[in-house]
N, C-alpha and C positions, 0 to 999 in steps of 0.2 A: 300834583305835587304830593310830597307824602307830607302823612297828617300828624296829630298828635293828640293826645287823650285834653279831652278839656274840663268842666266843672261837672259834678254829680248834679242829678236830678233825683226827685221822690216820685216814687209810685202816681200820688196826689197830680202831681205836674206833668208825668205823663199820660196820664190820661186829658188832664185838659189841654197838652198839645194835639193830641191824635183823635180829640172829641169821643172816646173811648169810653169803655164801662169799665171803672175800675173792682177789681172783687179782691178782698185782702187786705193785706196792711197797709193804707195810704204812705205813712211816714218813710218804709224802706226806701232807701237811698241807692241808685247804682250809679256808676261811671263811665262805663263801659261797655262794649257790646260781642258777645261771644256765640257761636251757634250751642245748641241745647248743650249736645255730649260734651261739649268745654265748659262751658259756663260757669262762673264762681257766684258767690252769696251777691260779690256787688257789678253783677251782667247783666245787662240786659239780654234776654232773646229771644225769641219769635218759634209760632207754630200755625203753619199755613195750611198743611196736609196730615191727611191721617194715617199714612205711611212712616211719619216720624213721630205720632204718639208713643210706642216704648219709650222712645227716649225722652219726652215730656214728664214720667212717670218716673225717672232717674233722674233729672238734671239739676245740677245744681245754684241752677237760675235765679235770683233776688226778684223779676218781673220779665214775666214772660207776656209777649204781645200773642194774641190769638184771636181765631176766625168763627164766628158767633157758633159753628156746626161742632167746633169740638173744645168749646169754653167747659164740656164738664172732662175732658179728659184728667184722670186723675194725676198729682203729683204733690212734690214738697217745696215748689214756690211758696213765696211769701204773699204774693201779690200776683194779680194775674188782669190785663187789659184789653178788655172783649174789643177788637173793631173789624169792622168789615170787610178790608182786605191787608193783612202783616204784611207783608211786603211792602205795600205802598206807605205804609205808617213806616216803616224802620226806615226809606228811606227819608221820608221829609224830617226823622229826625239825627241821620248821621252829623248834618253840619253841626246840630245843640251836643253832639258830643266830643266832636275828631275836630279841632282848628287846622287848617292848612299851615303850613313851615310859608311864612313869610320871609320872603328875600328881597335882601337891604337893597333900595334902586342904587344907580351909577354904574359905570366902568371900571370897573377895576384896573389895577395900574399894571398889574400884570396881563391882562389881555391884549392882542394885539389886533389893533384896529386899520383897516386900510384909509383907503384916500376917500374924498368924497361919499361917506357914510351918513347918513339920514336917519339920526335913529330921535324914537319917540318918547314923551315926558312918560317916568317913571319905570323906566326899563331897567334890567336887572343882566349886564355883559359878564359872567366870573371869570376869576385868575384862571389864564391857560387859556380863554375861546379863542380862537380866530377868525376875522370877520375883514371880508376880503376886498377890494373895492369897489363902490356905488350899491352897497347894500341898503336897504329902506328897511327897517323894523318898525314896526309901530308900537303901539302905548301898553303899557304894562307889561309887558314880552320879558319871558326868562331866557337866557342861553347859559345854559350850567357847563361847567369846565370841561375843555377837553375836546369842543365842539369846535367844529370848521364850517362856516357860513360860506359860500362859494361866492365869486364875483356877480354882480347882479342881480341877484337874487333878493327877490320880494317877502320878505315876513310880517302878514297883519298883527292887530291888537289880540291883546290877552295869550299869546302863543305860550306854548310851555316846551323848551328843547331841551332834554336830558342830557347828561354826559356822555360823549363821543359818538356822540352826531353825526355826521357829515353831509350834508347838504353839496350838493353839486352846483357851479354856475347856474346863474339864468333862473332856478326853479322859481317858482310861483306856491309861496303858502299861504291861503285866507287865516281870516281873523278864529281865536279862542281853538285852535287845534293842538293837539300834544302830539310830539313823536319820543318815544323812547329809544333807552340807551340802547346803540350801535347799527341803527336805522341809516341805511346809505342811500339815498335822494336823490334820482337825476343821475345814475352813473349811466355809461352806457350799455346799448342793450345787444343782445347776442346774435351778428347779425355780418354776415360772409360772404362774400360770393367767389366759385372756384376760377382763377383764371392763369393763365399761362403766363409764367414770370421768366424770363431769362431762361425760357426752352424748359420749364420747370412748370407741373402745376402747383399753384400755391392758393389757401384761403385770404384772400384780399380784404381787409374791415372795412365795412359801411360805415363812412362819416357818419353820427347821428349830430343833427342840428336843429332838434326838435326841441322843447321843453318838457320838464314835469310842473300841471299843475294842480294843486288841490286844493279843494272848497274849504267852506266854513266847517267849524265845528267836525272835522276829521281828529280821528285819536290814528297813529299807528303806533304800533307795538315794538318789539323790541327784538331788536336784529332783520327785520325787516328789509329787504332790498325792490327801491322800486324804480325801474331804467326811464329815463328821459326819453321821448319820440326820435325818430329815424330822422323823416321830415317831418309827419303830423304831430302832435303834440301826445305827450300819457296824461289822462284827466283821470282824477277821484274824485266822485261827487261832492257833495254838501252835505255831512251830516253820517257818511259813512265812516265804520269802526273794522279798520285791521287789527286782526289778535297777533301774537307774535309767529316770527318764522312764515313770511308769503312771500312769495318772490311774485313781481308783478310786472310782465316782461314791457319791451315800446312799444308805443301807439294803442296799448290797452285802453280803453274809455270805461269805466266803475261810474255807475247811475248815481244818484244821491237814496240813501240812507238803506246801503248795503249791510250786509253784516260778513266777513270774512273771516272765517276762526284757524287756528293754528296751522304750519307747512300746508298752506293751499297754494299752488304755485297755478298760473296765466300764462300762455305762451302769446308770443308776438296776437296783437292787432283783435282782439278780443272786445267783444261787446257785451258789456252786462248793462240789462236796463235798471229801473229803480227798484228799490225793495227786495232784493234777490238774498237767498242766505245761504252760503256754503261750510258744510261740514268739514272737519279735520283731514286735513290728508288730501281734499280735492283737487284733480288737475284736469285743466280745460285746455282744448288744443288751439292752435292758432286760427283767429279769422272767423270762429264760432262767436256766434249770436246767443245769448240770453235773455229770455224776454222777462219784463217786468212781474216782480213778486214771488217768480219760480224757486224751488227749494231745489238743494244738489246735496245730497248726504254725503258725508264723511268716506272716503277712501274712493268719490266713483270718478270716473275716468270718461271726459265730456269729450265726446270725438263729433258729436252735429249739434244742429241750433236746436237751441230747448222751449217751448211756446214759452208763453206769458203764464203767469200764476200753475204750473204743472210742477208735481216733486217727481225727480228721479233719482235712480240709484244704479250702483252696478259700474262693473264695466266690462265691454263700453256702457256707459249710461246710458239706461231704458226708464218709461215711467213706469215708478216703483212699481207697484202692481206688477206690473209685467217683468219685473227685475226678482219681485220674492218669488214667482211659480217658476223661475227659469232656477232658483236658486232649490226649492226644493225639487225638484226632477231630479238636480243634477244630485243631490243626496239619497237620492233613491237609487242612483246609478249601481253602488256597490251591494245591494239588495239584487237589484235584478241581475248582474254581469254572473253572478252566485248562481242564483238561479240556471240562466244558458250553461253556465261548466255543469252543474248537474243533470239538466236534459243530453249536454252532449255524452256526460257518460253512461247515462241509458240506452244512450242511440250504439256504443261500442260495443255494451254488454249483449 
């Protein structure tokens, strides 16, 4: 849910939350939290790497958290909070600063509820959702305006659905997962066979009557499309994060605690095991195998199964390695092709 700015803290105070070495002015006070090159007198912000020292040396940060190797980097902080690793400190302290936007439980009167709906204490239905009938929601669940719950479809505890959702029949969501706005759920998936209609060939649609389901603790992102099974079921693990823009065709199986980042699109019947992480742009062809922990970079194009724990790149995808020497050959190409035109016109002269 989005957040909102909460009470100030003092220098003083964040150190004894982060168990940190404060150096500086205890008393300054920030509110907020800003990266370095933003940072006003009352930011907080962080220095983890020495690549962003310049800008430690500019910022105009009120308490900057920082990593014990470059606590002497110079600047005009007030205050500075040596700990061991900034990242891990900024986040155990975003909740002390960002409050979540709490929404009022009940149904709203404008929403329009079907029949035999099962929904749990303290749930949050807004004006405009639709939720269609033999729905189950469980306990503390948001469904923000705009959103269409599909008939029988399962939503666990703590869910968070954005505005203009759509959920498909039947789906299956676990508990404490987010889908954002324009995420379509369970539609079906792209799937034809050509047969002769009336002395005509025609593309015939495959019934899909399969389900989408997905685990606990899933986030997807925002415009997202992911198709319900044929007959097998489409599964996202437990604890996997879609970034926005993945198309994720039926019968796809996603492991538990994937990472999938922006337009990575899955063609039909796809196997990824657990811990797998895809770069921007990535597209896997159908019925290909991903083995557990494997890396797939940004823009490569996955046409066979890819071992366990192995990064490729390229396309077709090769392991890396073997994907940068094929990449620089081929940069060399217009060095050498240079070369032959000037042997051949030796060879005329």
């Amino acid at each position: 849910m989005s957040q909102q700015p909460s009470l100030s803290m003092t220098a003083a105070e964040l150190a004894e939350a982060t168990g940190g070495k404060l150096v500086g002015d205890a008393t300054v006070a920030v509110h907020a939290i800003a990266p370095l090159d933003r940072a006003g007198p009352e930011d907080l912000s962080f220095l983890a790497s020495a690549r962003y020292a310049s800008l430690m040396e500019d910022t105009g940060a009120g308490i900057v958290l920082v990593s014990p190797e470059l606590k002497e980097t110079g600047g005009r902080c007030k205050a500075r909070i040596v700990v061991s690793n900034p990242h891990d400190a900024l986040l155990a302290l975003i909740p002390r600063f960002y409050r979540p936007v709490v929404h009022p439980t009940g149904i709203h009167p404008a929403a329009r509820i079907g029949r035999n709906v099962l929904v749990g204490d303290n749930v949050c239905i807004e004006a405009g959702a639709v939720v269609e009938d033999d729905v189950v929601i469980g306990e503390r669940t948001w469904i923000a305006t705009q959103t269409v719950i599909g008939a029988g479809t399962k939503l666990g505890d703590d869910c968070q659905i954005f505005p203009q959702v759509v959920v498909y029949p039947h789906t299956r969501i676990g508990s404490r997962c987010i889908v954002h706005s324009g995420a379509r759920l369970g539609s079906d998936g792209f799937g034809y066979v050509q047969k002769d209609v009336g002395g005509q060939m025609a593309h015939v649609k495959i019934p899909h009557v399969g389900r989408l389901i997905v685990g606990n603790d899933v986030e997807i992102g925002a415009n997202c499309a992911i198709d319900r099974g044929s007959v097998d079921d489409t599964v996202i693990g437990a604890g996997t994060k879609i970034d926005n823009l993945v198309h994720i065709a039926h019968n796809v199986r996603i492991g538990r605690l994937c990472l999938i980042t922006a337009q990575v699109g899955f063609a039909g019947s796809v196997r990824v095991e657990d811990g797998v992480t895809f770069g921007g742009q990535a597209a896997v062809a159908g019925h290909v195998t991903i083995g557990a922990g494997a890396r797939i970079a940004g823009q490569s194009g996955v046409i066979g199964d890819v071992p366990a724990g192995e990064t490729w790149s390229g396309y077709p995808a090769r392991p890396h390695k073997e994907a940068l020497r094929a990449s620089a050959a081929l940069f060399k190409l217009p060095d050498l092709l240079k070369r032959i035109e000037q042997l051949l016109e030796r060879v005329k002269l």
